[in-house]
C-alpha positions in Angstrom: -5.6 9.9 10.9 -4.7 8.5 7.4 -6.3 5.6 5.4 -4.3 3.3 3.5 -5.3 2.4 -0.4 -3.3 -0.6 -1.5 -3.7 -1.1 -5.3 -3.1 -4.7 -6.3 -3.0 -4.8 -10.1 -2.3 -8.1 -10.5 -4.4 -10.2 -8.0 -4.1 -13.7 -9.5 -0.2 -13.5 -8.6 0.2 -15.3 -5.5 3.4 -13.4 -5.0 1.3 -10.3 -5.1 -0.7 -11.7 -2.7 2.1 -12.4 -0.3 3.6 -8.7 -1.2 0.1 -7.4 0.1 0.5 -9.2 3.3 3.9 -7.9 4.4 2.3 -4.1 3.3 -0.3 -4.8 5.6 1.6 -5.9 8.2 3.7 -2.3 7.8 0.9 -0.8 8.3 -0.4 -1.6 12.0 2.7 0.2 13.5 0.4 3.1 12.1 -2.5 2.0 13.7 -1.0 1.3 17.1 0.9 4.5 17.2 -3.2 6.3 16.1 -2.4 7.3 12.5 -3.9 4.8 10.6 -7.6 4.4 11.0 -8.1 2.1 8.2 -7.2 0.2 4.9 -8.6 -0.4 1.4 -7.5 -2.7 -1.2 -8.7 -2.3 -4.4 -8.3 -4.6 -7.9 -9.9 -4.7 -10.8 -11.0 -8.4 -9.8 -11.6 -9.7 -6.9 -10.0 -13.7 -5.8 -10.7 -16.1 -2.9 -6.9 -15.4 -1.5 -7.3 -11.4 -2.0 -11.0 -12.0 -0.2 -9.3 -13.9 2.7 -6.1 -11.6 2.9 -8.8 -8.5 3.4 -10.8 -10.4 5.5 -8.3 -11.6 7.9 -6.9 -8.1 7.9 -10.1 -6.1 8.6 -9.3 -4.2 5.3 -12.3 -3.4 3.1 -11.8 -5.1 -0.4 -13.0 -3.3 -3.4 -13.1 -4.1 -6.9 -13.1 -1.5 -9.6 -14.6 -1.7 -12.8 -11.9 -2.0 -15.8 -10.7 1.5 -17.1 -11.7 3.1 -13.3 -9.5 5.1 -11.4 -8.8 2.5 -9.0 -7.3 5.8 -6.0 -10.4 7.3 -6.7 -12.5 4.1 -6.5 -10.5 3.4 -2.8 -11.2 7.0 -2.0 -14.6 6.2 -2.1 -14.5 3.2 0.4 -11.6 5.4 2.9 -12.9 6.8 6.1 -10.1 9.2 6.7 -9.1 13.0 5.3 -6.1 11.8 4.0 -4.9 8.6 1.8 -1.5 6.7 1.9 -1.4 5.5 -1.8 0.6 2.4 -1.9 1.1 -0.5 -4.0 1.7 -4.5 -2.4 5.2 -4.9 -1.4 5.5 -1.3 -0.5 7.2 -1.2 3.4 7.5 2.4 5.2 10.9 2.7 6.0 11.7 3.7 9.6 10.1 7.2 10.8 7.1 6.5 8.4 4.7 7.5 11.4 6.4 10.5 12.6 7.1 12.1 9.1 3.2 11.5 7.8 1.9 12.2 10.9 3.5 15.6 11.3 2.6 15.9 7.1 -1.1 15.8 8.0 -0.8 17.7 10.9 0.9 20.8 10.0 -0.2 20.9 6.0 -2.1 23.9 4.9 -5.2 23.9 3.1 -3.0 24.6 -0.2 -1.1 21.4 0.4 -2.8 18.5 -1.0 0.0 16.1 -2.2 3.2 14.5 -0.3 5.5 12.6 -1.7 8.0 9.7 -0.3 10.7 8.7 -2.3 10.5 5.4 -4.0 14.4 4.8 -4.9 13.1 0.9 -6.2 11.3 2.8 -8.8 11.6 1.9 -12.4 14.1 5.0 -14.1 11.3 6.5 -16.2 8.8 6.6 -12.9 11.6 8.3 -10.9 12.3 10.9 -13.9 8.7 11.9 -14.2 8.6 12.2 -10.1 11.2 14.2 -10.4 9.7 16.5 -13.3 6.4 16.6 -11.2 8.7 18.3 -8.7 8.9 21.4 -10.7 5.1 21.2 -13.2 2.9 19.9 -10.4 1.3 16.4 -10.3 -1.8 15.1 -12.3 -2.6 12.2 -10.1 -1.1 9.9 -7.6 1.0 7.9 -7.5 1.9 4.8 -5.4 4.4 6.1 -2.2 1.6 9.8 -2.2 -0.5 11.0 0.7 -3.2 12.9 -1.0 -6.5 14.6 0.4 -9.5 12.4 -0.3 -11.7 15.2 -1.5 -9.2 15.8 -4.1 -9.5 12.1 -5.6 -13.2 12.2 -5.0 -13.3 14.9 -7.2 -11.4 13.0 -10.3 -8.6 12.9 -12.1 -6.5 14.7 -13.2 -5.9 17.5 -10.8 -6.5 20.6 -11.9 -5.0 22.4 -11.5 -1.5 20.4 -10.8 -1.0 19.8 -7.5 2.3 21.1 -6.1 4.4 18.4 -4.7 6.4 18.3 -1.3 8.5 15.9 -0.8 8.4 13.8 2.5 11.6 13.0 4.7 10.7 9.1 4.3 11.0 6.3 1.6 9.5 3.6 0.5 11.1 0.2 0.8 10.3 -2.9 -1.0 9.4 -6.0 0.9 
């Protein structure tokens, strides 16, 4: 089973807010099909809507201090081995479940990192994907599945975690 960190960066943006919602709503196909066991938000500051969103959701809510790691700070508050990094507005695209759950099941100790491919990306976020490809990755990024000891341990990774790419993407909501 996985655990799902949502990162909202900006939580006074009610669009954000709404964003969040349809992720979370992505996310119980995982939990009915047994893959996800449960979800985290975390934000640097906590809001009555973010509050009632995690509330209503059974997520767990937490707020990092300012200039924390806020994967590591959700890794913290995850129950699971591994961690879905996403970001709100971030929807699995169809054969999310199969592809991560055969990911976690089959990955050798050595693999710490997937990736799915985020094709709404910003150009310089889908160059330096692409160049983590080949030098290893530092930290997470939103669309990862990384181990949870890993992120408990701090960043960055060292040494740079080799990335395998995922047969799945990440669609925006």
């Amino acid at each position: 089973m996985i655990s799902g960190l949502i990162h909202v960066a900006r939580s006074s943006d009610p669009a954000a807010i709404e964003c969040l919602a349809d992720t979370l709503s992505a996310l119980v196909a995982g939990v009915a099909a047994g893959l996800v066991g449960d979800a985290v938000i975390v934000t640097a500051e906590a809001c009555p809507a973010l509050e009632t969103v995690a509330e209503g959701s059974g997520a767990t809510l937490v707020v990092c201090p300012p200039g924390a790691n806020p994967w590591g700070a959700g890794a913290k508050a995850a129950r699971r081995e591994w961690l879905l990094c996403l970001e709100p507005g971030d929807i699995p695209a169809e054969g999310w479940i199969r592809s991560l759950d055969r990911f976690v099941g089959t990955a050798r100790p050595d693999i710490a990192l997937g990736r799915m491919r985020r094709a709404h990306a910003a150009l310089p976020d889908r160059i330096a994907a692409r160049g983590e490809r080949v030098v290893g990755a530092r930290g997470p990024r939103a669309g990862d599945v990384v181990r949870r000891a890993l992120l408990l341990a701090g960043l960055p990774f060292s040494p740079r975690l080799t990335v395998r790419m995922l047969s799945v993407r990440l669609d925006r909501a």
